[in-house]
C-alpha positions as CSV (number, residue, x, y, z in Angstrom):
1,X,0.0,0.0,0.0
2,X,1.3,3.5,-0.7
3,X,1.6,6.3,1.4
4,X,-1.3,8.1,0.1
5,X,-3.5,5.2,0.0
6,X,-2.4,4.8,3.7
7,X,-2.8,8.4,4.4
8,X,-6.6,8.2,2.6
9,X,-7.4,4.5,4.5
10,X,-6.4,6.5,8.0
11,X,-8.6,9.4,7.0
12,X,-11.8,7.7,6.6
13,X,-10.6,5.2,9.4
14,X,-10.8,8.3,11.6
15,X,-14.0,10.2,10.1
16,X,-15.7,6.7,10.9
17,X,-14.4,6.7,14.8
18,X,-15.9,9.9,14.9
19,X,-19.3,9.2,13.4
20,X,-19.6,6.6,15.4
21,X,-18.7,8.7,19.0
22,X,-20.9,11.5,17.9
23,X,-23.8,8.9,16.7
24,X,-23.3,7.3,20.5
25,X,-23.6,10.2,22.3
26,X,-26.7,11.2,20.2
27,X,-28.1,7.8,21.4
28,X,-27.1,7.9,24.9
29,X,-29.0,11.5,25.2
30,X,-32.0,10.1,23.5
31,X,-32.1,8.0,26.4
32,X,-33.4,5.3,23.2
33,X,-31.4,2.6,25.1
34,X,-29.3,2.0,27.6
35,X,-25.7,1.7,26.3
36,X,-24.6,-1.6,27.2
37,X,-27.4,-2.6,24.6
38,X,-26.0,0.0,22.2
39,X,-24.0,-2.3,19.3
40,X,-27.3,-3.4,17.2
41,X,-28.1,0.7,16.8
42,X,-24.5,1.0,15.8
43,X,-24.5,-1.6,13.6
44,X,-27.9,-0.8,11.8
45,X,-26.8,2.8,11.3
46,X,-23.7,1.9,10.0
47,X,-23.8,-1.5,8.5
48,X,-21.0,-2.9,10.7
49,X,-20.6,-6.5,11.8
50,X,-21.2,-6.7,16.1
51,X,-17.8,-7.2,16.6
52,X,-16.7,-4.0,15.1
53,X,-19.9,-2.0,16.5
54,X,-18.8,-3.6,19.8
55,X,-15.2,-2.1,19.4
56,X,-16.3,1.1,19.0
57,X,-18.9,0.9,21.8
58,X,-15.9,0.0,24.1
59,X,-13.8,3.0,22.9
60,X,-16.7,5.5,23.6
61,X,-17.1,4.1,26.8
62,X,-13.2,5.0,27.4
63,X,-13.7,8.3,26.2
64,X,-15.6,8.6,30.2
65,X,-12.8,7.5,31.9
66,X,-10.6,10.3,33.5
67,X,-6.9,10.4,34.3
68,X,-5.7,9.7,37.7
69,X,-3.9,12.8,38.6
C-alpha cells in the first residue's frame, strides 16, 4: 500500500471513529437505550458486523474515563 492510500485509509478510518462517538452520544442523550445494549443501533446505522460495532462501543465508553492525577 502506498503512502497516500495509507494516508486516505487512515482518514476515513478516523471520520468513521468519529461518526460513530458522535452517533453514540446522540443515542445515549436520546435515552433510546441504555448503552450496554447500544451495538445493534450501531450496527444498523452503519452497517458494521457486532464485533466491530462492539469495538467502537468500548472506545466510547473509554472516552468517560478520567486520568488519575
Amino acid at each position: 500500500m502506498k503512502n497516500s492510500e495509507k494516508l486516505k485509509h487512515y482518514e476515513e478510518l478516523t471520520k468513521e471513529i468519529a461518526d460513530v462517538m458522535a452517533f453514540c452520544e446522540v443515542l445515549r442523550l436520546s435515552g433510546k437505550t441504555n448503552m450496554l445494549g447500544a451495538v445493534p443501533y450501531i450496527q444498523e446505522e452503519f452497517g458494521m458486523k457486532s464485533s466491530k460495532a462492539r469495538n467502537y462501543l468500548i472506545l466510547y465508553f473509554e472516552s468517560f474515563k478520567t486520568s488519575k492525577s
